[in-house]
N, C-alpha and C positions, 0 to 999 in steps of 0.2 A: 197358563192363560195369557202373559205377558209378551210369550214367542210369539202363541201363534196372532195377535192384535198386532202385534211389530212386522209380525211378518203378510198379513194376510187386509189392513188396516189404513187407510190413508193416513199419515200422521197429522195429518191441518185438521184431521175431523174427528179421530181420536186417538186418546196416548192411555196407556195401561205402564201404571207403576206398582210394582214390586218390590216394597223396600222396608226401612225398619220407619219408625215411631218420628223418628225426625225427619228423616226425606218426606214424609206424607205431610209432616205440620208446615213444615217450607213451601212445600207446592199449593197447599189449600189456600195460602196466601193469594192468588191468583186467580181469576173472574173464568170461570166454568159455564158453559150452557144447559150440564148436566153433570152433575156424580154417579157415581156408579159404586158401592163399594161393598168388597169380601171382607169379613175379619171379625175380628173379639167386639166385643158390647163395647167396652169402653174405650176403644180406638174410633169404634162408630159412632160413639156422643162426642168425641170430640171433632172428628168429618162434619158431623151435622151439625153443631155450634158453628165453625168456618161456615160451613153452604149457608146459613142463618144468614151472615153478613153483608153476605150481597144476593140475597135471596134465592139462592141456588136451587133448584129443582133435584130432590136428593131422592135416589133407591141406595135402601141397604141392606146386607143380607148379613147379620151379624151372626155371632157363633161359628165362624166358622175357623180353620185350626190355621186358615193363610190370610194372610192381607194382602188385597189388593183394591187398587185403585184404578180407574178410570174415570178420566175426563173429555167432555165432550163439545165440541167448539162450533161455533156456529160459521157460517160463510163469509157474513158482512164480518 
């Protein structure tokens, strides 16, 4: 899912990461328009705790056996 976002995907509007437990806690650090995220329950409670922070408008799709991330940025 990562290729084809990178590849098919304006990057100013949005970035698909794929990665382990700590690239995603790094990055949730950082003001989103939107989350988007694939992966285990409990990598998705802790996405949702971060999008809490600055009120992030969060879809998750938990359970499932990949993690991935999407963020989505607004224009202004």
């Amino acid at each position: 899912m990562c290729k084809l976002i990178a590849k098919y995907m304006d990057p100013k509007v949005c970035c698909a990461i794929g990665g382990s437990f700590d690239e995603t806690n790094k990055l949730l650090k950082y003001r989103f328009d939107h989350i988007f995220f694939t992966g285990s329950t409990k990598i998705g409670k802790v996405v949702l705790r971060a999008a809490a922070e600055h009120l992030t408008p969060t879809t998750l799709e938990m359970g499932g056996k990949r993690q991935d991330l999407l963020g989505f940025f607004s224009r202004s």
